[in-house]
Phi, psi and omega in degrees: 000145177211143162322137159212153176235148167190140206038059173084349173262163207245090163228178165254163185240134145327156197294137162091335184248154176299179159315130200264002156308290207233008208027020209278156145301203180235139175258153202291179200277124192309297174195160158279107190252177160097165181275200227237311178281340202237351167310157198223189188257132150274145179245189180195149191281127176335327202265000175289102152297124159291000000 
């Protein structure tokens, strides 16, 4: 499962799959949150604007 954000919401997605929102691929990773051990990656959807 990996993080994704889109319209403002936080959800997971299974490895491989679109976006379950907005039905976009998923676009590379955004950021990083979280401390250095336990932080994790966002990926954000082809249609995500900041």
């Amino acid at each position: 499962m990996i993080i994704v954000l889109c319209n403002d919401s936080e959800i997971e997605v299974p490895d491989g799959e679109p976006c379950q929102i907005c039905g976009f691929e998923l676009d590379e990773y955004d950021q990083v949150t979280g401390t250095d051990i336990f932080g994790y990656y966002h990926w954000t959807c082809i249609s995500h604007v900041d």
